[in-house]
OpenMM code with the backbone's topology and positions (N, CA, C; nanometers):
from openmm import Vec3, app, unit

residues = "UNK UNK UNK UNK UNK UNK UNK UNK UNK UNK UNK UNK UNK UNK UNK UNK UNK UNK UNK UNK UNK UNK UNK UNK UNK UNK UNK UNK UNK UNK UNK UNK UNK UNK UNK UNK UNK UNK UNK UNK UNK UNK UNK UNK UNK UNK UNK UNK UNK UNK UNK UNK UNK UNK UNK UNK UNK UNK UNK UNK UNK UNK UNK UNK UNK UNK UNK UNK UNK UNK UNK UNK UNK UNK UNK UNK UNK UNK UNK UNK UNK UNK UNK UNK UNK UNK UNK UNK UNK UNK UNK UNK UNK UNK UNK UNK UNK UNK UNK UNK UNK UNK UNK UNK UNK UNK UNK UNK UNK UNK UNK UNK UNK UNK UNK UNK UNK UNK UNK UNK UNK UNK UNK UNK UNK UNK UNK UNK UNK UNK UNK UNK UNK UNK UNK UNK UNK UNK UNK UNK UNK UNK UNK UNK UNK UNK UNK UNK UNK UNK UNK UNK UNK UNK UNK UNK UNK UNK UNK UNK UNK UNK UNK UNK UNK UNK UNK UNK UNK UNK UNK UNK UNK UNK UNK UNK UNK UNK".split()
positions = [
    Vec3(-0.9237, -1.4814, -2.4317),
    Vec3(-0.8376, -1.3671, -2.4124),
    Vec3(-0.7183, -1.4045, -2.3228),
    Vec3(-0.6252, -1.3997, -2.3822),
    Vec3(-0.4931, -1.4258, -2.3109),
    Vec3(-0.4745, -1.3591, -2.1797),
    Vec3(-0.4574, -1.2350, -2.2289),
    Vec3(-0.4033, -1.1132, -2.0968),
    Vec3(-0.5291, -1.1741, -2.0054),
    Vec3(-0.6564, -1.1987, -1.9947),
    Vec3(-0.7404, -1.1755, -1.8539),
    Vec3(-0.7278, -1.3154, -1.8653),
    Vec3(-0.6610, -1.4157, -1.9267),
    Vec3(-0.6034, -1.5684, -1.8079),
    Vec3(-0.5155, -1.5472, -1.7277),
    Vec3(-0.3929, -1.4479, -1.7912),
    Vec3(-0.2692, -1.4272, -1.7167),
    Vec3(-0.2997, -1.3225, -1.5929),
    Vec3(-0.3985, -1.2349, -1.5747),
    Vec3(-0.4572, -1.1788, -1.4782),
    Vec3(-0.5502, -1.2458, -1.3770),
    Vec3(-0.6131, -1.3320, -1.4248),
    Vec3(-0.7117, -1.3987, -1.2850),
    Vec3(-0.6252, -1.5257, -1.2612),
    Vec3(-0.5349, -1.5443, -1.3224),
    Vec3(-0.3698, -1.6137, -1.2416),
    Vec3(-0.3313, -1.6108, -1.1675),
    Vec3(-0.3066, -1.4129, -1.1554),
    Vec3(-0.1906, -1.3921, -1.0788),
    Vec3(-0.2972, -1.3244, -0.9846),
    Vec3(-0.3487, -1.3467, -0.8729),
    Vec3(-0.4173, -1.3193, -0.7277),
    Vec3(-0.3914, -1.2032, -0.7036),
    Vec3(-0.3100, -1.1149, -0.6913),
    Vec3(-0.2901, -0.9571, -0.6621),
    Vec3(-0.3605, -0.9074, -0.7517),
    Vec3(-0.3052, -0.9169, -0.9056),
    Vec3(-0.3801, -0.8682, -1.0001),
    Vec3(-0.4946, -0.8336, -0.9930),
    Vec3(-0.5543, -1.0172, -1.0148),
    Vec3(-0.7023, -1.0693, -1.0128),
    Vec3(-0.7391, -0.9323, -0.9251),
    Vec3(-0.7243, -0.9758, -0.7868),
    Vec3(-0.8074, -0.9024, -0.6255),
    Vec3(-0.8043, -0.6944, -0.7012),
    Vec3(-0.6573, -0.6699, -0.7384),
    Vec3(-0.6959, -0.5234, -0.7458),
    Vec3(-0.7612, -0.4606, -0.9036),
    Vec3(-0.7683, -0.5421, -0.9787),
    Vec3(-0.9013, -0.4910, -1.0564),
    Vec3(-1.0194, -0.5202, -1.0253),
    Vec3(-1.0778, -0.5586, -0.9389),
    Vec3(-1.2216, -0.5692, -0.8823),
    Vec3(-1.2015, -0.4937, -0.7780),
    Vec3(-1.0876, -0.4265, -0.7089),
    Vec3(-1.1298, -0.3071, -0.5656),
    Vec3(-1.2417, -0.2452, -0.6267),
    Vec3(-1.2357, -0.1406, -0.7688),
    Vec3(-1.2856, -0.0442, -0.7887),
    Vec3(-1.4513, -0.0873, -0.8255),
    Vec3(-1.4930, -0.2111, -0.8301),
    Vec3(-1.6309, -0.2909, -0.8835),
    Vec3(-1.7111, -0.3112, -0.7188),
    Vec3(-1.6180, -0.2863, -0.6229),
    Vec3(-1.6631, -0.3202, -0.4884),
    Vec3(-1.6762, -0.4551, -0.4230),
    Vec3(-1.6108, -0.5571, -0.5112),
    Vec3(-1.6126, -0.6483, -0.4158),
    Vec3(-1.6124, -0.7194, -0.3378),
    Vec3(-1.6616, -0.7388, -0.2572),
    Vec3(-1.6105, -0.7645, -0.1402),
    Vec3(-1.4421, -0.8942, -0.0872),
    Vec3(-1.4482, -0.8441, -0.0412),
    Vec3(-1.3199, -0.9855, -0.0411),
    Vec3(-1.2432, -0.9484, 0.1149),
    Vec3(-1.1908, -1.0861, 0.1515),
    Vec3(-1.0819, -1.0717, 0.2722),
    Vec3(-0.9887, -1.0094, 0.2889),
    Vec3(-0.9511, -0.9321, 0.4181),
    Vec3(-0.8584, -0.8473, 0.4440),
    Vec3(-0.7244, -0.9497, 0.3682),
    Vec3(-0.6276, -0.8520, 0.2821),
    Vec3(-0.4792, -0.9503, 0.2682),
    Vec3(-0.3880, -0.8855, 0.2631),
    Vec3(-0.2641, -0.9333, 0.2386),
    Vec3(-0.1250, -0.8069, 0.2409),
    Vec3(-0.1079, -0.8194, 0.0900),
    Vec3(-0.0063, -0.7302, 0.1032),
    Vec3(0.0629, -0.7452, -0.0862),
    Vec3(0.1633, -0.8613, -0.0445),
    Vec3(0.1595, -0.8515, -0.1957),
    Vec3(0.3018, -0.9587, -0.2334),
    Vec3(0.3946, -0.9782, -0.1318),
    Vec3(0.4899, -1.0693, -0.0767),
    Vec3(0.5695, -1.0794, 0.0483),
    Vec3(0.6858, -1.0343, -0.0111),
    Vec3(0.7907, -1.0174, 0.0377),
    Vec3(0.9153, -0.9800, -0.0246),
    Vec3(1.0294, -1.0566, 0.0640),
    Vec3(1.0089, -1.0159, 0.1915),
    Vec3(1.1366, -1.1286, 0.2598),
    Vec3(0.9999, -1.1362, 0.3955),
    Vec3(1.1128, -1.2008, 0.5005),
    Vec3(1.0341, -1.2585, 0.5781),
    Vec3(0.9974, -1.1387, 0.7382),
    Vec3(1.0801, -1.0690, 0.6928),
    Vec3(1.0416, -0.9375, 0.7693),
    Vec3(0.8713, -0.8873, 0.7628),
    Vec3(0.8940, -0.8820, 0.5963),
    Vec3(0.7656, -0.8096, 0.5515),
    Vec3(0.6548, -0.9124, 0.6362),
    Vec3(0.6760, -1.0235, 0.5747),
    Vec3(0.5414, -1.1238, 0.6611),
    Vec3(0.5144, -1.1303, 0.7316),
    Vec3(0.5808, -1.0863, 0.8543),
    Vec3(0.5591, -1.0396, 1.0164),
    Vec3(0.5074, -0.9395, 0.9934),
    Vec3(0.5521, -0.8364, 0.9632),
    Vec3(0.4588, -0.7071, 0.9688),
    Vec3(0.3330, -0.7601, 0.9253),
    Vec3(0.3350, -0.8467, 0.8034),
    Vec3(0.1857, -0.8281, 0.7382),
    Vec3(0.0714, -0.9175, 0.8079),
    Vec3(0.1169, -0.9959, 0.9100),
    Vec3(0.0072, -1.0661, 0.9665),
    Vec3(-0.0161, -0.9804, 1.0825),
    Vec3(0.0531, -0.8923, 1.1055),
    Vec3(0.0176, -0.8214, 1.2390),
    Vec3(-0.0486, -0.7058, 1.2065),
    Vec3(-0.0983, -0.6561, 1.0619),
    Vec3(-0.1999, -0.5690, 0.9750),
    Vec3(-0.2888, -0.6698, 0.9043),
    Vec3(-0.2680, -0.8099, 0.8934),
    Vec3(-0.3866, -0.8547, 0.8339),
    Vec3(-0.4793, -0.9425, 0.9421),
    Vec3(-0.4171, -0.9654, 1.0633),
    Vec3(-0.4707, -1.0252, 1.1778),
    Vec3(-0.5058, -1.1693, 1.2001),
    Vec3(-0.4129, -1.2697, 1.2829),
    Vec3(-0.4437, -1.3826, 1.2551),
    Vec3(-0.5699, -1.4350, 1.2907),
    Vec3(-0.6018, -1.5367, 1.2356),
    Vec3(-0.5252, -1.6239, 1.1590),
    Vec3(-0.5360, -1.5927, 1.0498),
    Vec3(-0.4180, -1.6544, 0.9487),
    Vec3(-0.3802, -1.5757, 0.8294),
    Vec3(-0.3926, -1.6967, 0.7675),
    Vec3(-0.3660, -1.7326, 0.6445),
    Vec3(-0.3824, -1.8294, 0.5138),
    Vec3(-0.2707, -1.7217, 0.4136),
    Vec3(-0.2138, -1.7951, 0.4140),
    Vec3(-0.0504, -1.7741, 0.3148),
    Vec3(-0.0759, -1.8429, 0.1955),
    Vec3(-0.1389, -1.8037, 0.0810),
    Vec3(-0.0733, -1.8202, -0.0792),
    Vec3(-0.0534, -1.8154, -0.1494),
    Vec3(0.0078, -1.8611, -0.1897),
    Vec3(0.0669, -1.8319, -0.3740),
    Vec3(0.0106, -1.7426, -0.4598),
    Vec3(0.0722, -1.6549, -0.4783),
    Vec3(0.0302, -1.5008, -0.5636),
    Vec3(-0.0822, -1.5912, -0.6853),
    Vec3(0.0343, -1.7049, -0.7753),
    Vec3(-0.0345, -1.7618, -0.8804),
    Vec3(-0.0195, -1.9166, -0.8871),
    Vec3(-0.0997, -1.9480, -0.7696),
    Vec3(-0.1169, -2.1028, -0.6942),
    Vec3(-0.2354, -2.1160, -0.7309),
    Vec3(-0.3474, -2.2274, -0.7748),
    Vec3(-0.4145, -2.2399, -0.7641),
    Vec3(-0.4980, -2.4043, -0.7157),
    Vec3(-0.5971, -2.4531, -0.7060),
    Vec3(-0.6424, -2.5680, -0.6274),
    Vec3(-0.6032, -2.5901, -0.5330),
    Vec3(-0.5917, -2.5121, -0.4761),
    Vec3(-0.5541, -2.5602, -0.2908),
    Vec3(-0.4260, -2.5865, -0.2567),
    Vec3(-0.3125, -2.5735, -0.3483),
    Vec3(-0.1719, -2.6249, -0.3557),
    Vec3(-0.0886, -2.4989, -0.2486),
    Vec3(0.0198, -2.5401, -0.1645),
    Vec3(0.1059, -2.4200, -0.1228),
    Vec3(0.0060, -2.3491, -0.0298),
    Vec3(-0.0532, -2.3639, 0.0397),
    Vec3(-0.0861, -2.2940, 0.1210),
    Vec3(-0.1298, -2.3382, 0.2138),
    Vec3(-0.0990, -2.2165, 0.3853),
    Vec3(-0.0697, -2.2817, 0.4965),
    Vec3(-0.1695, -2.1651, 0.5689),
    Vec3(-0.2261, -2.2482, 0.6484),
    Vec3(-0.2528, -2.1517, 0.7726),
    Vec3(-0.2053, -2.1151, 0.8922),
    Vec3(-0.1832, -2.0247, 0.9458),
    Vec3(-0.0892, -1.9735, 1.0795),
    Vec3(-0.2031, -1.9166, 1.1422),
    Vec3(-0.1698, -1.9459, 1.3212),
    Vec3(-0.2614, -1.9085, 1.3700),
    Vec3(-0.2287, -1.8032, 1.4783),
    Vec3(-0.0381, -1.8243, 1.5247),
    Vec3(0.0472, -1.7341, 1.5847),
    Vec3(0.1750, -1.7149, 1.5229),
    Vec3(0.2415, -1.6714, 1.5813),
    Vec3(0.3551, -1.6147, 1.5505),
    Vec3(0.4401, -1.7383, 1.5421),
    Vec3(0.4390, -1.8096, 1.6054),
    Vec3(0.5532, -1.9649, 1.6455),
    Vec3(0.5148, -2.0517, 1.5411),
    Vec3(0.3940, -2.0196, 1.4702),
    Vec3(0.3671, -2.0991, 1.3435),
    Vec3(0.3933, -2.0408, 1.1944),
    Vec3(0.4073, -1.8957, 1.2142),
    Vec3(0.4256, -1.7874, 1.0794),
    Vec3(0.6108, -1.8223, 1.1375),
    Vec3(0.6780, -1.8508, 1.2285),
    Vec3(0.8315, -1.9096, 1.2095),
    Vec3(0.8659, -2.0087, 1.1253),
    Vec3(0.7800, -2.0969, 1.2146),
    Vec3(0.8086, -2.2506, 1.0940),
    Vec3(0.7529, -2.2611, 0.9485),
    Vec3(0.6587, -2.1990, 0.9424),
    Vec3(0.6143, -2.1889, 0.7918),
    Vec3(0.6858, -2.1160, 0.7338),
    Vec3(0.6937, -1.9881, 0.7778),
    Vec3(0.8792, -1.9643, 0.6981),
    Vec3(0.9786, -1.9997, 0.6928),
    Vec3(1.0039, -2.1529, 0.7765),
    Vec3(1.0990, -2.1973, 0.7732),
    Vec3(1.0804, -2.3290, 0.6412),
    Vec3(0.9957, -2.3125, 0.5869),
    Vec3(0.9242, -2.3932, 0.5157),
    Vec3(0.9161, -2.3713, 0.3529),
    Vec3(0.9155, -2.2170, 0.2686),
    Vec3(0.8713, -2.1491, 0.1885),
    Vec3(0.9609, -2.0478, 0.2199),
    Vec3(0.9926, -1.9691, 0.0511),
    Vec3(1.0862, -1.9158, 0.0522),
    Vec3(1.0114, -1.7686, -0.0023),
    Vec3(0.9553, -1.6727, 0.0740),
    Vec3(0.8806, -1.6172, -0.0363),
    Vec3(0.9985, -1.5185, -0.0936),
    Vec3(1.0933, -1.4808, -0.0575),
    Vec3(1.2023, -1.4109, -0.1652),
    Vec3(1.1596, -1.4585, -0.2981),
    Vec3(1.2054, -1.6277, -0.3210),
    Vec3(1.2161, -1.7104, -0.4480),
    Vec3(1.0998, -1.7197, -0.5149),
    Vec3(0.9783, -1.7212, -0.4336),
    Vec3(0.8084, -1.7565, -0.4380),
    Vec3(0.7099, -1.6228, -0.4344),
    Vec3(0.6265, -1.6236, -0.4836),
    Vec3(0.5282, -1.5038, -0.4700),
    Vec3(0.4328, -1.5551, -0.3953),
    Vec3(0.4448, -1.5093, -0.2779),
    Vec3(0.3106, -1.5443, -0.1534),
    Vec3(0.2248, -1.3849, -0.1039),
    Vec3(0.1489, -1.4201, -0.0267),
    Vec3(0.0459, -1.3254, 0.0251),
    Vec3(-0.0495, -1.3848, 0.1946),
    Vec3(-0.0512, -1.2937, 0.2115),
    Vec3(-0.1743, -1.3355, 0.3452),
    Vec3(-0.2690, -1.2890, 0.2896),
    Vec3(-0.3655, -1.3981, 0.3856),
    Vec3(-0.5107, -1.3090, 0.3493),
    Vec3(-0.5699, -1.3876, 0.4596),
    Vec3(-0.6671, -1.2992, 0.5180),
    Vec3(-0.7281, -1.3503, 0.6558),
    Vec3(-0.7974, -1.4632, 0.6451),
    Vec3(-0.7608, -1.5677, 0.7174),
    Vec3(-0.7963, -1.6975, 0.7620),
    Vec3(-0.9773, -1.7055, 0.8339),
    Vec3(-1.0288, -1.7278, 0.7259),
    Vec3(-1.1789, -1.7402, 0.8040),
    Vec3(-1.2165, -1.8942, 0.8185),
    Vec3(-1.2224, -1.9089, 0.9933),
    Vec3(-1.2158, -2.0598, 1.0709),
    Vec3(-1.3586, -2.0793, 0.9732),
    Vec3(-1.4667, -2.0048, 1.0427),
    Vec3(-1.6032, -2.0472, 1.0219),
    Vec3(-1.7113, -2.0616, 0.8870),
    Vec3(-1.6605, -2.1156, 0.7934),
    Vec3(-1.6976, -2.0546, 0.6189),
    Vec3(-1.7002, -2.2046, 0.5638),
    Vec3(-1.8052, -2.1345, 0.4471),
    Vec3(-1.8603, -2.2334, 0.3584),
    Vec3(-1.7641, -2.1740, 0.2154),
    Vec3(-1.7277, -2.2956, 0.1123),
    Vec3(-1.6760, -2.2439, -0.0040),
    Vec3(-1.7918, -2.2760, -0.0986),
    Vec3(-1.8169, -2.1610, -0.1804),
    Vec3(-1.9354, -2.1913, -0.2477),
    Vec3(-1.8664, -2.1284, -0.4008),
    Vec3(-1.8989, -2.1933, -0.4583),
    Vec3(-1.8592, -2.1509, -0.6038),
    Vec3(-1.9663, -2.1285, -0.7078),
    Vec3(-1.9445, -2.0360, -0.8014),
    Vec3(-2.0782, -2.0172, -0.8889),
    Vec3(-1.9978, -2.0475, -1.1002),
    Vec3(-2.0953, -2.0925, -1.1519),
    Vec3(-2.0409, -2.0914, -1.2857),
    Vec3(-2.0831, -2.0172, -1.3474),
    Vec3(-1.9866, -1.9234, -1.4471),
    Vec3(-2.0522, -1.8081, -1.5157),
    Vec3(-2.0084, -1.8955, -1.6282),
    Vec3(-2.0935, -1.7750, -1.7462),
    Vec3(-2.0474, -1.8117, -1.8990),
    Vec3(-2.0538, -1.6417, -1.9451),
    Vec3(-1.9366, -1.6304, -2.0144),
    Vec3(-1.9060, -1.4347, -2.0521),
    Vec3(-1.8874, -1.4783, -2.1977),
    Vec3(-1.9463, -1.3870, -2.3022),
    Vec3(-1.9010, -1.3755, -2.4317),
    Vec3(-1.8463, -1.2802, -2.4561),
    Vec3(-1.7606, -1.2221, -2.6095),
    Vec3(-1.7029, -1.1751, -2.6357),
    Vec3(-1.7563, -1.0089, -2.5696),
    Vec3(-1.8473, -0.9679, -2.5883),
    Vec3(-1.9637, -0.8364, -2.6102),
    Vec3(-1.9516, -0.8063, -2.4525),
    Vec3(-1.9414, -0.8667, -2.3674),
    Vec3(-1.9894, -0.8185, -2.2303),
    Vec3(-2.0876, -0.8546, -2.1626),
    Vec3(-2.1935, -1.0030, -2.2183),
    Vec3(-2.2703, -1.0616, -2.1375),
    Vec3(-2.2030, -1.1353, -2.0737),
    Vec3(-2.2758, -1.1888, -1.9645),
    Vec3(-2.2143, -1.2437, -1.8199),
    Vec3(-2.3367, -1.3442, -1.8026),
    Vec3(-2.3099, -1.5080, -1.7670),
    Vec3(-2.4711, -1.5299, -1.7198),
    Vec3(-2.4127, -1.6283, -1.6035),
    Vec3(-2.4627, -1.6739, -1.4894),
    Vec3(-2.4017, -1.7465, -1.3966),
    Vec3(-2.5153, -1.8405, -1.4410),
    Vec3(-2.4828, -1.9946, -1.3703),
    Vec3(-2.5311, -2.1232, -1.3658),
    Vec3(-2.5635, -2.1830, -1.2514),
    Vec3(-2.5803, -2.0461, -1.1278),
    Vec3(-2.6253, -2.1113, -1.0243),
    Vec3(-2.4532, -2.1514, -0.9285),
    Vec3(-2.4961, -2.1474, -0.8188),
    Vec3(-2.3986, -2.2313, -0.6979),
    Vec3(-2.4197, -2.3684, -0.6717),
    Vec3(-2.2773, -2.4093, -0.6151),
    Vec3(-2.2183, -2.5230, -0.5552),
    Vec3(-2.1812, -2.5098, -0.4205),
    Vec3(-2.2010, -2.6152, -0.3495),
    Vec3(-2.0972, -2.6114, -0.2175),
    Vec3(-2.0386, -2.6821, -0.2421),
    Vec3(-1.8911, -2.6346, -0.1824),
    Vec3(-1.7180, -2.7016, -0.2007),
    Vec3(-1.6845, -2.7400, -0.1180),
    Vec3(-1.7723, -2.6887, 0.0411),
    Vec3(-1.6721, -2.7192, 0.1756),
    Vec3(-1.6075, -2.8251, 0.1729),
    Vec3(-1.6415, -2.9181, 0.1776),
    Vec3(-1.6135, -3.0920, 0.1656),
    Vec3(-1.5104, -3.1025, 0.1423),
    Vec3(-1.3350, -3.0455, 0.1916),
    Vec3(-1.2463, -3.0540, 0.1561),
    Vec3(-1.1625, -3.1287, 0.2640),
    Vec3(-1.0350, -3.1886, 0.1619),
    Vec3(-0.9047, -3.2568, 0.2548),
    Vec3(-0.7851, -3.1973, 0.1628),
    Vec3(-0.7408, -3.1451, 0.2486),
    Vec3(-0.5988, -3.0503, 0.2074),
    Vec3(-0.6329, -2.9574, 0.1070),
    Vec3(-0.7436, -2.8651, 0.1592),
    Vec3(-0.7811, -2.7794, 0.0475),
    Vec3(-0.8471, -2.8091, -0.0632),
    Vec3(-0.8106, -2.9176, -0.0966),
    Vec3(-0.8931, -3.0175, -0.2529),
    Vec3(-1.0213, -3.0389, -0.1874),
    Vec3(-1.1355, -3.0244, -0.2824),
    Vec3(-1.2626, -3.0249, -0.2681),
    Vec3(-1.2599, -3.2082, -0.3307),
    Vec3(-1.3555, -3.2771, -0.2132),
    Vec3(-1.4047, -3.4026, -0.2283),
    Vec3(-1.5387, -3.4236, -0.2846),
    Vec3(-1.6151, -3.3079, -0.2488),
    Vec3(-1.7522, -3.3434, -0.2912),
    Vec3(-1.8365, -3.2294, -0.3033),
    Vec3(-1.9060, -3.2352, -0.4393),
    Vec3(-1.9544, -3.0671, -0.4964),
    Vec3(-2.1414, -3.0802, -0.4691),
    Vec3(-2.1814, -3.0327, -0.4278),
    Vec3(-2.3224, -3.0413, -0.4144),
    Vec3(-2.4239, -2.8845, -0.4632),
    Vec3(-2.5115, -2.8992, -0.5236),
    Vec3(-2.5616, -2.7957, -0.5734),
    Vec3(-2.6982, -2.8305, -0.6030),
    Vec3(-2.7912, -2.7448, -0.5027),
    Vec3(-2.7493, -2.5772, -0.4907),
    Vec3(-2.6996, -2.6088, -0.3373),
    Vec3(-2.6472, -2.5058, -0.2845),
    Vec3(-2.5790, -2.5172, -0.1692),
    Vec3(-2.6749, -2.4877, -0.0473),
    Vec3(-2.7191, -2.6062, 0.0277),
    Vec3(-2.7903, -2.5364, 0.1193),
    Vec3(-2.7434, -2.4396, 0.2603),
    Vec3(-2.6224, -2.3838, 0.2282),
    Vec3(-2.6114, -2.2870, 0.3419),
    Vec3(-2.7050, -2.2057, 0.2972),
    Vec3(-2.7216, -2.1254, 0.1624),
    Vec3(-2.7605, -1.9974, 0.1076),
    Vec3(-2.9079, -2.0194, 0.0932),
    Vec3(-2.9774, -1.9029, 0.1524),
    Vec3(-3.1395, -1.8645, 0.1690),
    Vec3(-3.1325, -1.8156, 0.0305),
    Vec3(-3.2658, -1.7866, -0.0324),
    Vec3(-3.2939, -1.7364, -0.1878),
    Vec3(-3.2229, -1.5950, -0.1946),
    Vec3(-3.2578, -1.5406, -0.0712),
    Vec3(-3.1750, -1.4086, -0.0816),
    Vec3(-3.0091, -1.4060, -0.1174),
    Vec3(-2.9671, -1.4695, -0.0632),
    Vec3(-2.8349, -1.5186, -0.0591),
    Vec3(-2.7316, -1.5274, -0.1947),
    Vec3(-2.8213, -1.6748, -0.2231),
    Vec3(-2.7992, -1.7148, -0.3460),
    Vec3(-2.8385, -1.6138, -0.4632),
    Vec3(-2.9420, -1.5160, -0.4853),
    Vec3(-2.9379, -1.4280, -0.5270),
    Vec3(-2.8237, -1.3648, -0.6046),
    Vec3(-2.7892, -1.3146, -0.4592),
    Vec3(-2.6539, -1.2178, -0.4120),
    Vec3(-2.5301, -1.2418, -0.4770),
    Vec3(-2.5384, -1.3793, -0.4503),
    Vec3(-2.3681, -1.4634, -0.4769),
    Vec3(-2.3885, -1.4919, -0.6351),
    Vec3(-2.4713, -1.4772, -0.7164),
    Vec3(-2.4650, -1.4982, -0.8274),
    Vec3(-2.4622, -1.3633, -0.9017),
    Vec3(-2.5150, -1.2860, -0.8364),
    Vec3(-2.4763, -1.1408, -0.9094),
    Vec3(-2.3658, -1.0684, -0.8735),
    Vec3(-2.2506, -1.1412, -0.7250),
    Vec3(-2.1405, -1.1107, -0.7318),
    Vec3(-2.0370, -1.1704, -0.8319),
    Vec3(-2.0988, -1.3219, -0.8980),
    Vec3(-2.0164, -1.3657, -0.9626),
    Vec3(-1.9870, -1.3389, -1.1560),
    Vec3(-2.1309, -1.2530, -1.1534),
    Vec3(-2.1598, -1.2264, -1.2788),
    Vec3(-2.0138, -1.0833, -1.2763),
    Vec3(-2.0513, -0.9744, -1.1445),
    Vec3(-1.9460, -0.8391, -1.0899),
    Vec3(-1.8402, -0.9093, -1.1777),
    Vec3(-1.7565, -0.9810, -1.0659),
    Vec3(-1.5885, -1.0242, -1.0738),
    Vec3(-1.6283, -1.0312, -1.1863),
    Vec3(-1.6613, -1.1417, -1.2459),
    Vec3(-1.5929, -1.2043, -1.4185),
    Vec3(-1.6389, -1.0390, -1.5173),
    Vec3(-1.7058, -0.9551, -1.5471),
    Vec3(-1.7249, -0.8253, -1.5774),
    Vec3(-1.6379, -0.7639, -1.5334),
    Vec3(-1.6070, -0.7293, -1.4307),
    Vec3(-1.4881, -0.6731, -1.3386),
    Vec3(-1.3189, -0.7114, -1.4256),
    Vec3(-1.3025, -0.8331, -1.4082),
    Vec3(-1.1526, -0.8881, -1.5134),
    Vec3(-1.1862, -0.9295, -1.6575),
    Vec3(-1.2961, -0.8364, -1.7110),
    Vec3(-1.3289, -0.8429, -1.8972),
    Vec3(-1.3058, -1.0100, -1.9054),
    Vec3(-1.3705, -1.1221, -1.8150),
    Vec3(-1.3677, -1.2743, -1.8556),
    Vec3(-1.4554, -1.2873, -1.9602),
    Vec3(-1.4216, -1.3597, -2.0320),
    Vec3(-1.5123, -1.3955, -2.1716),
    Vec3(-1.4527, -1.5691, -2.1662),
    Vec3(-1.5323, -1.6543, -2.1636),
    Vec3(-1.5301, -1.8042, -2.1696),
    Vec3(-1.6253, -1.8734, -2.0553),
    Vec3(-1.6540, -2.0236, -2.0192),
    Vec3(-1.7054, -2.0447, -1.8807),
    Vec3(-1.5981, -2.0461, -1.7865),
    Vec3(-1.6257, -2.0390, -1.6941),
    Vec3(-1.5500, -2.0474, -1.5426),
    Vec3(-1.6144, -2.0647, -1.4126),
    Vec3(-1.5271, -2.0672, -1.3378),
    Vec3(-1.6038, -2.0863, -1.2066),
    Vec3(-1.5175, -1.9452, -1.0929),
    Vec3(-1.6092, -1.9166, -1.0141),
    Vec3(-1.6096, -1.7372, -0.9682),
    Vec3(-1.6459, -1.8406, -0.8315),
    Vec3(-1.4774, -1.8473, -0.7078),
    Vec3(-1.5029, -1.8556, -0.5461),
    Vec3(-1.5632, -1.7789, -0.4626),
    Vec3(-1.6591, -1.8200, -0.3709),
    Vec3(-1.6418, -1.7556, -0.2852),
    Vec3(-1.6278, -1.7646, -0.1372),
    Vec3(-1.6607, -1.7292, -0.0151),
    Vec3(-1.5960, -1.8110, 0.1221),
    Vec3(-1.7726, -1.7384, 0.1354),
    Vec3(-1.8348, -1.8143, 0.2316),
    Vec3(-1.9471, -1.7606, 0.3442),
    Vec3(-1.8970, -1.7927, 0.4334),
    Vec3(-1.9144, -1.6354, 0.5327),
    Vec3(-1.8434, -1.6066, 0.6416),
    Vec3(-2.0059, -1.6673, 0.7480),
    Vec3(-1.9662, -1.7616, 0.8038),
    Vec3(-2.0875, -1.8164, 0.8960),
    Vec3(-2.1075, -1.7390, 0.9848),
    Vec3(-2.0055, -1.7006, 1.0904),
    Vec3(-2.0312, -1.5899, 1.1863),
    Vec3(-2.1281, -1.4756, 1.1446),
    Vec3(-2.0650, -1.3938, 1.0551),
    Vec3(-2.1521, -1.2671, 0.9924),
    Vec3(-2.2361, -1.2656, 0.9032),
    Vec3(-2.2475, -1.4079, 0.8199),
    Vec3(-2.3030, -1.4486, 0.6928),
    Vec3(-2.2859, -1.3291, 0.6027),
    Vec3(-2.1807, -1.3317, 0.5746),
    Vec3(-2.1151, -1.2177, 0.4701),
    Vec3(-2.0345, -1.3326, 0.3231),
    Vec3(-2.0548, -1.2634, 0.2610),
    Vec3(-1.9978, -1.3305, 0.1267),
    Vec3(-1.8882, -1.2544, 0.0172),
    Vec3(-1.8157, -1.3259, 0.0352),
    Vec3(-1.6465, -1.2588, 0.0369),
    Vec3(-1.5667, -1.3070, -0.0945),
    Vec3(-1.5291, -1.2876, -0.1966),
    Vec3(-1.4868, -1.3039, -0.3251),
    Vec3(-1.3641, -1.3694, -0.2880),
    Vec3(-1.3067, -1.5130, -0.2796),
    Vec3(-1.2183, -1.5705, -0.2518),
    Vec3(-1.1126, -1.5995, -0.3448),
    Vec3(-0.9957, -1.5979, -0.3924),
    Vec3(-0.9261, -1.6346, -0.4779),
    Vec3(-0.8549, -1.7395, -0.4413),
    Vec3(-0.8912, -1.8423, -0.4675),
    Vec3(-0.8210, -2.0212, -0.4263),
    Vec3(-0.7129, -2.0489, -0.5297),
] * unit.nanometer
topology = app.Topology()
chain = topology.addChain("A")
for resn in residues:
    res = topology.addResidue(resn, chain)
    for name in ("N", "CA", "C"):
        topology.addAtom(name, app.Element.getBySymbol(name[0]), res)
């Protein structure tokens, strides 16, 4: 299906057809518009923030800010007038765990189990391990029937892979769009 590639593309999209499915996910702003807006929006999305690309994906274009003297230079950096960027709250303490679904035409959904992704350098994942031992049975459970939600949530029909961040502090599990 064309239209739901060009939707779990574009990250705003993706994030606001799953509000109404309940998913959970990180505080973020809308779309940036000039660099005004981005000040306001880290001071409603609360640093530290993670800035990216509306329709960026693998880890490319995106920066983390942790104050204000760093949301300067990174705008001195990126143009979001020209660019479609976003904040979304920067979680220090998190595991990236990813799950594989498979959706057919009809509306079945089946996941393949989790991965851990943490293992990253510049965002790019080095090394995939599965099953992930952060996640207790309960857990893993959880994160696979959130990943079955989303892809149901954006009518996905094909395999894929459905992010997510574990928040270590709260051990909360948060629908990530990378």
């Amino acid at each position: 299906m064309p239209e739901t590639i060009r939707l779990v593309g574009d990250k705003d999209a993706a994030r606001a057809s799953m509000v109404p499915s309940g998913i959970p996910m990180a505080k973020c702003s809308e779309p940036l518009t000039d660099n005004s807006m981005a000040i306001r929006a880290t001071k409603e999305v609360g640093y530290p923030v993670i800035l990216k690309p509306v329709s960026g994906g693998g880890g490319k274009g995106m920066f983390i800010v942790r104050n204000e003297k760093e949301l300067l230079h990174v705008l001195g950096l990126v143009d979001v007038k020209q660019n479609r960027f976003y904040f979304e709250h920067y979680i220090e303490h998190s595991r990236h765990i990813e799950v594989q679904v498979v959706a057919d035409n009809f509306g079945s959904v089946i996941h393949l189990g989790e991965r851990e992704c943490s293992i990253q350098r510049r965002n790019q994942k080095l090394l995939e391990e599965s099953p992930s031992i952060a996640l207790t049975p309960e857990m893993r459970e959880y994160v696979g029937k959130l990943a079955v939600k989303v892809a149901k949530s954006v009518h996905y029909s094909n395999i894929g892979t459905v992010g997510f961040l574990l928040e270590l502090d709260d051990e909360r599990i948060l629908f990530y769009g990378n």
